[in-house]
Each structure stands twice: as C-alpha cells, then as structure tokens.
C-alpha positions as a printed NumPy array, in Angstrom:
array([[-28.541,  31.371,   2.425],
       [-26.164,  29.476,  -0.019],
       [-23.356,  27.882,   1.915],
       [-21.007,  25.86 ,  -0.081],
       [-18.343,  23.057,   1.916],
       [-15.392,  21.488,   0.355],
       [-16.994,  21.225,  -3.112],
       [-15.046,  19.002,  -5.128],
       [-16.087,  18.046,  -8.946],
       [-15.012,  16.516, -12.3  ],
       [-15.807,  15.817, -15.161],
       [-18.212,  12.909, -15.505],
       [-16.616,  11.463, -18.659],
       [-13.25 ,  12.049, -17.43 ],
       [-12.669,  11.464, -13.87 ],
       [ -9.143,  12.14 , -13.91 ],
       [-10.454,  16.177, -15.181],
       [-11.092,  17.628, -11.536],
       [-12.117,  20.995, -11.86 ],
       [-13.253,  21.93 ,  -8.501],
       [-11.191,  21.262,  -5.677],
       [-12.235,  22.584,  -2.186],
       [-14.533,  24.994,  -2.772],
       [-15.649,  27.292,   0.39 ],
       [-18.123,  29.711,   0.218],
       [-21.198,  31.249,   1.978],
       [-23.954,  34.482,   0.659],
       [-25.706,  35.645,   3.042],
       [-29.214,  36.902,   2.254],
       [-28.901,  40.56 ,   0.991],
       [-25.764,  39.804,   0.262],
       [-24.253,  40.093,  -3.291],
       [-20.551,  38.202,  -3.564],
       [-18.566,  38.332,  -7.105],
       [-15.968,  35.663,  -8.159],
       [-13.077,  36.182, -10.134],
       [-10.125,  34.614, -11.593],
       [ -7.724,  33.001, -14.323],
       [ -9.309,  31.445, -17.29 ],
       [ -9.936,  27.693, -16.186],
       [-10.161,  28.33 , -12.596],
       [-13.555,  26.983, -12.145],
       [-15.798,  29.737, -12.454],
       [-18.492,  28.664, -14.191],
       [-18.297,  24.9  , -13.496],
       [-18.879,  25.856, -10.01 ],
       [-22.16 ,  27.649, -11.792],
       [-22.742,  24.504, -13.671],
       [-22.355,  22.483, -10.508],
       [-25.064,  24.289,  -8.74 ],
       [-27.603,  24.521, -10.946],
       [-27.609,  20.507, -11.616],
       [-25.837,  20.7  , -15.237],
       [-25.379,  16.978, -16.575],
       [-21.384,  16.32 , -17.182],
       [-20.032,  16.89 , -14.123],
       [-19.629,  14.53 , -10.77 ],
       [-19.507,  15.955,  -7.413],
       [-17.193,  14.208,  -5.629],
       [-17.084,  15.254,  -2.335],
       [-18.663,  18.198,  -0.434],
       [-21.702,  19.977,   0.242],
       [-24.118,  22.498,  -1.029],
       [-27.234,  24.261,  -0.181],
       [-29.371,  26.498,  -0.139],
       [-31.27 ,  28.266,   2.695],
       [-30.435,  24.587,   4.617],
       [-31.362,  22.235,   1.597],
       [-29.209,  19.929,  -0.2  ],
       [-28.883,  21.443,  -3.795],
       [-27.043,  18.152,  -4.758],
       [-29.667,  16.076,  -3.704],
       [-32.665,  17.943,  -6.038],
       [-33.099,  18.011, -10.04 ],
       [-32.289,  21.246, -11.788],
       [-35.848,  21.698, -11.8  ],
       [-36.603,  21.154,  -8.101],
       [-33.444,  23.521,  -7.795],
       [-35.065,  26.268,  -9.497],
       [-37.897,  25.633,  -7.069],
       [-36.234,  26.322,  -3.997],
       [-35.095,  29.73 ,  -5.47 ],
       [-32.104,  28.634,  -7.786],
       [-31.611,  31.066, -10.481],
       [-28.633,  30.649, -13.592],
       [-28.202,  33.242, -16.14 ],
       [-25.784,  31.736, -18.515],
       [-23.023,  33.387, -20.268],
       [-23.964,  31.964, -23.456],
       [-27.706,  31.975, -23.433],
       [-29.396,  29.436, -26.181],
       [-31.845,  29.93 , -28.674],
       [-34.735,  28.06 , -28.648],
       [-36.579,  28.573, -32.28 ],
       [-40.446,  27.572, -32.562],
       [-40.905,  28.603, -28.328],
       [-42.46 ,  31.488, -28.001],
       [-40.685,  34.06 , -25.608],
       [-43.842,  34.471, -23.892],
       [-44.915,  31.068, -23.787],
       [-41.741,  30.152, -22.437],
       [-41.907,  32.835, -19.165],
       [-45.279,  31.777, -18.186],
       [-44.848,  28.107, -18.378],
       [-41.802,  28.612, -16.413],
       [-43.114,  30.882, -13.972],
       [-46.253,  28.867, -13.604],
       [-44.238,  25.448, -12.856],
       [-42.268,  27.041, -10.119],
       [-45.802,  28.297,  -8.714],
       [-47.442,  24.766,  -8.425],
       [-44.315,  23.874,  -7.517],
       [-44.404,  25.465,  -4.318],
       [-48.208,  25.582,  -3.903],
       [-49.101,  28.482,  -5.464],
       [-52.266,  29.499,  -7.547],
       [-50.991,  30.096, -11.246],
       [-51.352,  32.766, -13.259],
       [-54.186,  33.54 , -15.603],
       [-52.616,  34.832, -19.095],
       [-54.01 ,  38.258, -18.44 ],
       [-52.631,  38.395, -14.921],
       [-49.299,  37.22 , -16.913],
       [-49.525,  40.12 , -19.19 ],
       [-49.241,  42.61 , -17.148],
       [-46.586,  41.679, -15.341],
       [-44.351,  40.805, -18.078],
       [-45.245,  43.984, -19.973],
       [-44.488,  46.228, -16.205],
       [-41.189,  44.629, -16.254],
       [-39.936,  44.392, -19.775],
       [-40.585,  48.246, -19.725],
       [-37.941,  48.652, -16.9  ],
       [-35.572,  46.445, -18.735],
       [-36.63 ,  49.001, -22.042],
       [-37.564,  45.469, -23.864],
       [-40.073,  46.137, -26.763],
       [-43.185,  44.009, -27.676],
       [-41.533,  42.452, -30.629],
       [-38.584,  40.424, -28.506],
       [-41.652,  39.045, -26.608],
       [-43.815,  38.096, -29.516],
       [-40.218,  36.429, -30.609],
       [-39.216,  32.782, -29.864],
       [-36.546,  32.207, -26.911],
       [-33.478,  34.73 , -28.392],
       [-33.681,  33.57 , -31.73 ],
       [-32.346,  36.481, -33.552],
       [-31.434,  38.502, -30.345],
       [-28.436,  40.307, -30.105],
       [-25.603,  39.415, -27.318],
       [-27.212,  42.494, -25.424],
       [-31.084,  41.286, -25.527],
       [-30.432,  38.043, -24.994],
       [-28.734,  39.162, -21.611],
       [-31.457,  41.681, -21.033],
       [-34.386,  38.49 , -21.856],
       [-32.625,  36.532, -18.504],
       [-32.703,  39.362, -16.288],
       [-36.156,  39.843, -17.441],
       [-36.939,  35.861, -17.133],
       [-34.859,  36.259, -13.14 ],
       [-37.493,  39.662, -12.494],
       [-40.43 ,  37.166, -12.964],
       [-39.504,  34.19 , -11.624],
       [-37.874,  36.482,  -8.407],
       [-35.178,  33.898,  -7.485],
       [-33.5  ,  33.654,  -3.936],
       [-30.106,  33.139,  -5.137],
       [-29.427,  34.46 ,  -7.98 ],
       [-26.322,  33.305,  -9.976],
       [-24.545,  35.251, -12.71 ],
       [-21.916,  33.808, -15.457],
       [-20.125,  36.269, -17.053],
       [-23.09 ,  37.928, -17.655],
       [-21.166,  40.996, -19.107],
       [-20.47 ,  38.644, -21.747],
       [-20.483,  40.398, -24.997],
       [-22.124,  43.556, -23.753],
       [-21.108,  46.752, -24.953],
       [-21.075,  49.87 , -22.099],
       [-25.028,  50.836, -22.732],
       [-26.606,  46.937, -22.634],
       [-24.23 ,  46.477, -19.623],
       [-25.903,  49.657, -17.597],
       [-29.115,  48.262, -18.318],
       [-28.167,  44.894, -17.571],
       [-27.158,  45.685, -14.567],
       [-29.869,  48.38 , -13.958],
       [-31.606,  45.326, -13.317],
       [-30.076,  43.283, -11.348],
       [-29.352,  45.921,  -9.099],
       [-33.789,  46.584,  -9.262],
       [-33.888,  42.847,  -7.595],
       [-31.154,  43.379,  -4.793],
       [-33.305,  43.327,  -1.464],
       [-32.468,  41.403,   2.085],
       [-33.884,  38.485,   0.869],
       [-32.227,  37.873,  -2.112],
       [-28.246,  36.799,  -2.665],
       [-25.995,  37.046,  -5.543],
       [-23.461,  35.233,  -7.098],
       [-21.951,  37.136,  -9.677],
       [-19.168,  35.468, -11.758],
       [-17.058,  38.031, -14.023],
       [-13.287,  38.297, -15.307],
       [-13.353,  42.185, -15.294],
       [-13.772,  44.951, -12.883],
       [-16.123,  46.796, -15.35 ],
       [-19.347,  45.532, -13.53 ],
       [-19.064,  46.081, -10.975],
       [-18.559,  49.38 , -11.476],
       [-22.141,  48.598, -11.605],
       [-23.591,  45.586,  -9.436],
       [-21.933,  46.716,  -6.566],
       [-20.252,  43.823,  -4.425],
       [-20.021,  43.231,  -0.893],
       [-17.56 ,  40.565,  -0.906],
       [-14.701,  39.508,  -3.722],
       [-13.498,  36.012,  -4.299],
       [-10.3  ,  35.749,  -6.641],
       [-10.731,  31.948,  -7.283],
       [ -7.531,  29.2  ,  -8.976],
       [ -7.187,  25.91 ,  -9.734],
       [-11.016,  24.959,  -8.618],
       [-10.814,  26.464,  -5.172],
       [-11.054,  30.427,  -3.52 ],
       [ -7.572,  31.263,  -2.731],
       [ -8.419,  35.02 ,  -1.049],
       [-11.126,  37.043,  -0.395],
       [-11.688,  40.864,   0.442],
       [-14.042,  43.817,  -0.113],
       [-14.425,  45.456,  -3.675],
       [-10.914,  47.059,  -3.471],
       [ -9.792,  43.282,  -4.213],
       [-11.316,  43.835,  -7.874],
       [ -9.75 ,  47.268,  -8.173],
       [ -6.407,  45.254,  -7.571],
       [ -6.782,  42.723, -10.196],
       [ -7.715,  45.373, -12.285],
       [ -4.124,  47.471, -11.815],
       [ -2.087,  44.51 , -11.667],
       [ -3.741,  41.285, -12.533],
       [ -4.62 ,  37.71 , -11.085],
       [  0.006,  36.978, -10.742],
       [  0.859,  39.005,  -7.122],
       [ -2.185,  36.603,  -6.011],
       [ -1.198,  33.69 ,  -7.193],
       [  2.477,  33.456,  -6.429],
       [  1.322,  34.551,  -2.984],
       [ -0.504,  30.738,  -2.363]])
C-alpha cells in the first residue's frame, strides 16, 4: 500500500540540513507499523514529507501510495488518494466552524474522486453516529476548528475528522501527545474502530504506552533520518527497559 525507497530530504531553506537519509519502508494493507526513535531522528519530517508539507526538498527517492507517486501530487490531491495526517500539534482555526470544516473537507475528497456529495442532513448523521463513539459532545461541534479544545479533544476532533473522511493510510504523529491515560484509551479506541484489511497505519510515537493500545504489527526504531532495525512489538518493549543506546551503538 505505502512503499517508501531511499527517501532522502532537507530542509528547503537550508540544503546543507538533511534530515532524511535513506529511508526504507513498506505497510501493507491491514497492516499497522509504529516508528520510533531519538529526538531528531526524523520522525515526523518523514510525516511532513508525505503529506506534501512546504519546507522541505526531497532529494532523492520514492514514495507512494497503493502504486502512485505521493511526491508527484499536492497535499490536497494526496489526501485524495487516501492520505491521512493527524498532527501532533493540531492548529486552531478561530471563525471555521468545526462542522463546516468536516463537511467541506469530506465533500472535496468526494468530488474529488467522483462521488455524489453529501446533503447537510445526510452529513448530520454521520458526524453525530461517530462523534458519539469518540464520546464528543454537541458543543465541540458547534465550536470552531479546536479553538478552546483541550490537548485531549483536539486529538479526539482528528480521529473523528480520519472516521469521516475513512483514509487508506492513515498516518499518526505523536498522537499521544499531551494525552493523559483516559483521552489516550479513547484516542486510541478509535483508531483501533478504523483498523480493517484495507486500511494501513503509520503510527509515529516516542513511548511504548500506546501501544499498549494500537496494537502494532511491525516496529521501526528509526536514527539519523533512516530505519536502522526493525522487529515485532517486543522491539518497543525493549526500548522501553533499556532505551534507544544498545541500538544505536549496535549500527
């Protein structure tokens, strides 16, 4: 589904800042894969990368998704094709209504890819079906885009904006960001609602914590802008016991 070849990137106003350096990776569909590592290994640029964020360069390398070339499409024709980012730091957007915000979104990607879009009731229900699995109220949709939210509903407003817009690849920056141990469960209650054998996930993390929840099939312990090992889940229990400096020496 996502295959990733010998991604390198920098920093477009700084090309001698090279952040990725070789990256090699592939999700299968169904699959969910989890990336850790070091502060300033390349975690999130390699988010940033993918989704079509302005400030970086790709360099050399490949990416794409289900066969097409991520690098060649705008964010928007990224999110198209079934490219999903929840950000680690999600923004507030004051005067956009939440609501106003999901639909147009949702709609887009619809006409996008030659769909009928939805009629505001049709819209209503859905929304309101899944922001009751998520336990989001009526008030933090009647809101603008997280203004006001805590760190815990803004998380639980992407998952709910990811339900809707039912991504194939689904990518995750620290998305336990900030969470404290109920919003995480939740948080995770739904991503885990959205795991099928269509879907993949990327989920990018520093701690072993959630995956406690969102259960991974594959670990990647990632340095210096490229993986450096991979293993099963047992690889995060490692890190956990005796941190990221066995791994590293070992390269």
């Amino acid at each position: 589904m996502l295959e990733i070849k010998n991604l390198h990137a920098e920093l477009e106003e700084d090309s001698d800042v090279k952040i990725l350096r070789g990256v090699d990776l592939k999700v299968g569909a169904g699959e969910v894969h989890a990336i850790m590592g070091p502060n300033g290994s390349g975690k999130s640029t390699l988010s940033y990368v993918l989704s079509g964020r302005d400030g970086y360069e790709v360099t050399e390398g490949s990416a794409t998704l289900e066969g097409h070339d991520l690098l060649d499409m705008e964010p928007e024709e990224r999110a198209a094709a079934g490219l999903f980012l929840a950000f680690q730091y999600p923004v507030e957007i004051p005067g956009v209504g939440n609501m106003t915000f999901m639909r147009t979104a949702l709609n887009a990607q619809r006409k996008a890819r030659g769909q009928e879009e939805l009629s505001a009731g049709d819209f209503l229900k859905i929304v309101r079906a899944k922001a009751k699995d998520l336990q989001i109220d009526a008030d933090m949709l009647k809101r603008p885009v997280n203004t006001g939210f805590s760190g815990g509903e803004k998380k639980r407003n992407e998952i709910l904006q990811m339900a809707l817009l039912e991504p194939k690849m689904c990518v995750l920056d620290e998305t336990d960001s900030g969470l404290d141990v109920d919003a995480m469960k939740l948080v995770s209650d739904g991503v885990n609602a959205l795991r099928d054998a269509g879907r993949g996930f990327l989920v990018i993390t520093h701690y072993q914590r959630l995956l406690n929840h969102i259960k991974p099939d594959v670990v990647h312990i990632m340095s210096e802008g490229r993986i450096i090992r991979t293993g099963g889940p047992e690889l995060a229990l490692e890190v956990e016991e005796q941190g990221y400096g066995h791994i590293l020496e070992a390269v």
